[in-house]
MARMIBA-330175 format. One record per residue (C-alpha): residue in three letters; z negated, x negated, y negated. Coordinates in steps of 0.1 Angstrom, whole numbers, plus 2048, in hexadecimal, padded with zeros to 3 digits. Each point is the difference from the previous one (the first is absolute). Layout:
// MARMIBA-330175
ALAZXY ...
//
This chain:
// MARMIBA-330175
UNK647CBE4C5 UNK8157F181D UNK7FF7E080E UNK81D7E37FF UNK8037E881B UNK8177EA7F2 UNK7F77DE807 UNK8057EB7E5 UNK7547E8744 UNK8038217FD UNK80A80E7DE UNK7FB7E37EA UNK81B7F37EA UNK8037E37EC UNK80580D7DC UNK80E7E17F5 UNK81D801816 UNK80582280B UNK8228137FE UNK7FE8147E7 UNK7F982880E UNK7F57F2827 UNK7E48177FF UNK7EF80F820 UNK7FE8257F4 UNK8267FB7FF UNK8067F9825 UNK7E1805810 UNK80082A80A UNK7EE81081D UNK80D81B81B UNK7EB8257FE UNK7F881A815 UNK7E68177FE UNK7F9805822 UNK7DA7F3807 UNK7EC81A80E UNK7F37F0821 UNK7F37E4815 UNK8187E4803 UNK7F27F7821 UNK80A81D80D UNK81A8137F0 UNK8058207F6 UNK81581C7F0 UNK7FC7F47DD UNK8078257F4 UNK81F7FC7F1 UNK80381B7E7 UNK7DC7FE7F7 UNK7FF7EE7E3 UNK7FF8117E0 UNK80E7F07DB UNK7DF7F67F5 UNK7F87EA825 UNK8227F27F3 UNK7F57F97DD UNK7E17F080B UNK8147EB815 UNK8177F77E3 UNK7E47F57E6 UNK7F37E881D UNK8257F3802 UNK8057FE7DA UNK7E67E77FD UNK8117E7816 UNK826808801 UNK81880F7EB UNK81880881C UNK7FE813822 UNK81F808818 UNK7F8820816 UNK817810822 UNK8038207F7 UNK7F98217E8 UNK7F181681A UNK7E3806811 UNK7E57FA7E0 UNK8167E47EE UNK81081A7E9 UNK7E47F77E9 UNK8067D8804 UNK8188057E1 UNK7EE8147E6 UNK7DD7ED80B UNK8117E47FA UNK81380A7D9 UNK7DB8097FE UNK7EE7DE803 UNK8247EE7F7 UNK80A7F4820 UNK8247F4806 UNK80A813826 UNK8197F4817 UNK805821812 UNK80A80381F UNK81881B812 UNK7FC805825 UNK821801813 UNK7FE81A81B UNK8077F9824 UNK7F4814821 UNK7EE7EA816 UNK80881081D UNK8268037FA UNK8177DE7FA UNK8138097E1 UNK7F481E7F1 UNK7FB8007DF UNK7F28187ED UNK8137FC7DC UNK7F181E7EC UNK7DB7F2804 UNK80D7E07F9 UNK8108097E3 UNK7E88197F6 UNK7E37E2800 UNK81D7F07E3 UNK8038207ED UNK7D68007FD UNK7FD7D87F4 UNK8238067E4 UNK7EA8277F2 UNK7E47EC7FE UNK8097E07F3 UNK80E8127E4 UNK7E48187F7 UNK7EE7DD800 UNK8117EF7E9 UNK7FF7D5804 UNK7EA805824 UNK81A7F981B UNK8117E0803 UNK812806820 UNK80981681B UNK7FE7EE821 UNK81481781B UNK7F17FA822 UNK7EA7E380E UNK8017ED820 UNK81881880D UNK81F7EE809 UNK810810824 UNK8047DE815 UNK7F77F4821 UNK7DB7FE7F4 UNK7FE8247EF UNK818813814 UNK7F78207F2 UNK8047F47D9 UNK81B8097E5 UNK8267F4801 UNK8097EA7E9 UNK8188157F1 UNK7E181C802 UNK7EC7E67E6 UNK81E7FD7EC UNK80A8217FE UNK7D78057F5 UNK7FF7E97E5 UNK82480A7EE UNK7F18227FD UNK7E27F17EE UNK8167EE7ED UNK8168217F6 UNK7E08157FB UNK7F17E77E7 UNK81E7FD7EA UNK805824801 UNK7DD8007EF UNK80B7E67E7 UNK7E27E6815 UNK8167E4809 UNK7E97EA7F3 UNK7EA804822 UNK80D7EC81F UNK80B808826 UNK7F17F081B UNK7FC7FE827 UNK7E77ED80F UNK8017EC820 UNK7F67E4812 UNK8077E27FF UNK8147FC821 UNK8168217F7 UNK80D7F07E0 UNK8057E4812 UNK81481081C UNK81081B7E8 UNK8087ED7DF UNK81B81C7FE UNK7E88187F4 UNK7FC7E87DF UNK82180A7F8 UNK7FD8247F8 UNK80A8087E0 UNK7E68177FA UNK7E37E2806 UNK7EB7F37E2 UNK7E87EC811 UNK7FF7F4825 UNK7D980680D UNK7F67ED819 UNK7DE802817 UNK7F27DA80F UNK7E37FB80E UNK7F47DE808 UNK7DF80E811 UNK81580A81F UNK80E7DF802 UNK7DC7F2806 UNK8007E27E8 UNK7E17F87E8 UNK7FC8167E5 UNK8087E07E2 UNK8217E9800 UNK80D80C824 UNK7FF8207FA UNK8127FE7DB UNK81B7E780E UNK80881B81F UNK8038197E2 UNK81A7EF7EC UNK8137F9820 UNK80281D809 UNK8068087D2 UNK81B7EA7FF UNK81380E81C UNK80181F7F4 UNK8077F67DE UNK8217F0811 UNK80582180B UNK7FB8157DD UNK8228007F2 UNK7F17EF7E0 UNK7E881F7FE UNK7DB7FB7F9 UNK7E880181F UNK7E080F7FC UNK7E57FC818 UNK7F782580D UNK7E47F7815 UNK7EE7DC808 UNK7D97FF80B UNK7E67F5815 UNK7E4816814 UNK7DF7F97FA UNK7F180C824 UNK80B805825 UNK8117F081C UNK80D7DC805 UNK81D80B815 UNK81681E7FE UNK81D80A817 UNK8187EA7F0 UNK7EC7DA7FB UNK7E27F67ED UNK7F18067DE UNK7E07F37E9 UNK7EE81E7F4 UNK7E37F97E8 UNK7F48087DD UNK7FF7D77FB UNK826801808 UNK80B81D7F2 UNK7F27F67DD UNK8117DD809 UNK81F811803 UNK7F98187E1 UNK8027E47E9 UNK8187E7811 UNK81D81C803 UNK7F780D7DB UNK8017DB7F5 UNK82580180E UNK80781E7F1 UNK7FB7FB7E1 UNK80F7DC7FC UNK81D80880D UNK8048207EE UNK80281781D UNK7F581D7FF UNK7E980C822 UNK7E781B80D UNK7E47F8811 UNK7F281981F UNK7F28117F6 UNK7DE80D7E7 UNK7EC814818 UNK8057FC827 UNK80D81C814 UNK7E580981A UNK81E819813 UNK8137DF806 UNK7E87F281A UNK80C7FF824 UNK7F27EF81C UNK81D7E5803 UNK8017FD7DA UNK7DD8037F6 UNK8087EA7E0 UNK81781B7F4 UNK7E780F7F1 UNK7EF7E77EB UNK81B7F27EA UNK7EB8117E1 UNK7F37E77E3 UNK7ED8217FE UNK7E9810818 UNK811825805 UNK7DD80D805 UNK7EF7F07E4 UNK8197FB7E0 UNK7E17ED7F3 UNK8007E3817 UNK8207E67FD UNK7FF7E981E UNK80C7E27ED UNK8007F77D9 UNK81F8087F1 UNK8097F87DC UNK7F981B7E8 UNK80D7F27E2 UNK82080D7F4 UNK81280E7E5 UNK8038237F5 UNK8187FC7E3 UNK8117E67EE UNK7F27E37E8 UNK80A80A7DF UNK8017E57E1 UNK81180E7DB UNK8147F67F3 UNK81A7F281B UNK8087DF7EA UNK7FC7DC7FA UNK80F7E87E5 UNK8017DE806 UNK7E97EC7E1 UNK7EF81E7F9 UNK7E380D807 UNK7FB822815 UNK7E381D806 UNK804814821 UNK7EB821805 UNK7F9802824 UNK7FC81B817 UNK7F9803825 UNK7F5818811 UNK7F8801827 UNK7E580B81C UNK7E87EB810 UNK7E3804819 UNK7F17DE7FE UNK7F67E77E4 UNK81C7EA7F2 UNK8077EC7E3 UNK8208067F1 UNK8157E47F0 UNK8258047EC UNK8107DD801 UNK8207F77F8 UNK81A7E680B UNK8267F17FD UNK8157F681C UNK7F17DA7F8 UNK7DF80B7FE UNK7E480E7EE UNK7FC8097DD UNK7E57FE7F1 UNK7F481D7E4 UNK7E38027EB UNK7F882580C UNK7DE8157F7 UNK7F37F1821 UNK7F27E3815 UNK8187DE809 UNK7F87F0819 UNK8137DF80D UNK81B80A7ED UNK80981D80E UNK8008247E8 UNK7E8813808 UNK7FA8247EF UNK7E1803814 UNK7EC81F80C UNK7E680781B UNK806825808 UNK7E5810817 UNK80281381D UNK80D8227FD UNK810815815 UNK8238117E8 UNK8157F77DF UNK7F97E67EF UNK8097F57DA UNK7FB7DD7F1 UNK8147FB7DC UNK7FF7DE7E8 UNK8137EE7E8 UNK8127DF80C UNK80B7EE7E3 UNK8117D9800 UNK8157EA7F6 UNK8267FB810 UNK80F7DE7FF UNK8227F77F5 UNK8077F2825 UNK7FB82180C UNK8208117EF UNK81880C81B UNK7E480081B UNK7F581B817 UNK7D88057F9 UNK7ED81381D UNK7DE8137F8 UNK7EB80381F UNK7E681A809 UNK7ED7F9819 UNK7DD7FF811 UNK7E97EC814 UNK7DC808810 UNK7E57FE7E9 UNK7F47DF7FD UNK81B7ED809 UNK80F7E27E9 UNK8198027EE UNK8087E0803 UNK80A80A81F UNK81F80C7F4 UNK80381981C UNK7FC826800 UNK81181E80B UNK81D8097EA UNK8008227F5 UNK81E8097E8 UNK8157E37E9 UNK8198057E2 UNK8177E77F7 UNK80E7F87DB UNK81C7EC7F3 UNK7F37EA7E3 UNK81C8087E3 UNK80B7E07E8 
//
């Protein structure tokens, strides 16, 4: 994490009107590092190689009921098993590939253990096939007046056209190159954008530093700071590589003022996923557990930007939504006729940890349309209706939707919805957490 100086609720979505696939476990991801042995308070050497696969994999089935995405900074040091713990508990993994300078020496660059770190992510990302979604070469680690002691340009360039060469030559091309870097850098260094060897332009901001409140100020410093870098993409997407808000410590640190709490950080939480996912973006928040080794006396909040305890996986230190997805909402067959009358078999199958009910509606551009499905109506709205109880891993719920399509309809674009809502809310409230959609064109 570095700071920017530049000087410049929640998950709920209206089903009625949302865009179709604008779904949080789509945009909202989380950073991870498995470094939590230790006192936050104090600091301390989080024994970096310590961690065996299984600490990993236990880390990963506390992540896979909450994201479906992490982003990670490098392969070494007990994150070799980030990739097959997370095929395991099928997590999506932004990997990350540290670009090695010598902090003592301006310019150095070590380019085999740079390169090496790429070689690792491309062997494993095919031996686990579907796992790795990007290789992000360096993070934060720009040379400029600020980090003296960073990689050239042409150093991050030269990183990320290997990656590109070494994924091809594997027939992966599928999977994406990255850098990461603050806001300001892009800003400063829109060249970089330009690389030909660039997918995605990843991009840390941090409203926290910046002091605002945790709600509206915070968001609208964000897409400031968004949209300028946007400007600065070359018309390539920007992904959010880091964004949070620490829970404990300090209200100064060397470089201005800041609002650590729990309160704020969940504030923040849902406010900057709320963005996220309406504006399709896709973001990482820091980070699941905290790092107790990051604690220093002038940055004590360092430490605590965790939604997780390190110390105790078992404690989350705000509510987070743990609703989401694990595969797709499937309906047979994939076909509507207008004037006739229709029987869908439907399928979904997701994990939960907390009673919901689940509802599929569906709805045109105009609208929604009303079906006579194997289920509750209520206030016009369709409803296949099921209260599902808490249970911690997969889930199945199946039924037969059958109606009626009208004449009108021929031509039109029909959205299904699945989605949820916490038990014992209204339907009539029209407004739940979307979990997956499919669209069909009504035939004449």
């Amino acid at each position: 994490m570095r700071m920017n100086t530049l000087a410049l609720a929640s998950f709920v979505i209206c089903v009625a009107t949302v865009t179709a696939g604008a779904a949080p476990q789509d945009y909202v991801h989380v950073g991870y590092q498995p470094y939590i042995k230790g006192n936050p308070n104090t600091g301390t050497n989080p024994g970096w190689g310590s961690y065996s696969y299984n600490d990993v994999l236990n880390d990963m089935g506390l992540i896979s009921a909450h994201f479906t995405k992490i982003r990670t900074w490098t392969i070494q040091y007990s994150n070799q098993y980030i990739i097959q713990a997370a095929h395991a508990k099928g997590v999506k993994v932004a990997m990350g590939a540290w670009g090695f300078p010598n902090s003592t020496a301006p310019n150095y660059y070590d380019e085999a253990a740079s390169k090496a770190e790429i070689d690792s992510i491309v062997a494993q990302a095919k031996q686990y096939p579907g796992t790795v979604t990007t290789i992000i070469c360096g993070n934060e680690n720009l040379q400029d007046s600020a980090n003296p002691n960073g990689l050239t340009q042409a150093r991050i360039e030269e990183l990320m056209t290997y990656a590109q060469s070494r994924l091809n030559a594997d027939g992966l091309s599928g999977i994406k190159v990255a850098t990461c870097q603050i806001d300001g850098v892009w800003i400063g260094h829109g060249s970089l954008a330009q690389c030909a060897a660039l997918d995605e332009v990843w991009c840390d901001i941090y409203p926290f530093w910046h002091g605002d409140d945790p709600g509206s100020p915070a968001v609208s410093y964000f897409q400031n700071l968004y949209n300028q870098v946007k400007g600065v993409a070359g018309g390539k997407p920007v992904v959010i590589g880091e964004t949070g808000w620490a829970t404990a410590g300090n209200s100064t640190w060397w470089g201005g003022t800041c609002k650590p709490s729990e309160a704020n950080a969940k504030t923040y939480f849902d406010s900057i996923s709320a963005w996220l996912t309406a504006n399709k973006v896709e973001g990482h928040i820091f980070e699941m557990f905290d790092e107790p080794w990051k604690y220093s006396a002038n940055m004590n909040q360092e430490s605590h930007f965790g939604i997780f305890e390190g110390w105790n996986h078992n404690r989350p230190k705000y509510a987070i939504p743990n609703i989401k997805s694990a595969t797709s909402l499937e309906m047979l067959p994939d076909a509507m006729i207008a004037g006739q009358g229709f029987a869908y078999d439907v399928v979904f199958e997701g994990k939960i940890t907390q009673t919901f009910d689940f509802y599929l509606v569906a709805g045109t551009p105009s609208g929604m349309f009303t079906l006579k499905p194997n289920g509750s109506v209520a206030n016009g709205m369709t409803a296949l209706y099921r209260r599902v109880p808490n249970a911690r891993g997969p889930i199945t719920l199946s039924a037969t939707l059958r109606g009626a399509v009208p004449a009108s309809l021929a031509g039109q674009d029909v959205t299904f919805y699945a989605a949820a809502m916490p038990a014992g809310v209204p339907p009539s409230a029209a407004r739940a957490l979307l979990l997956d959609d499919q669209t069909v064109t009504v035939q004449q």
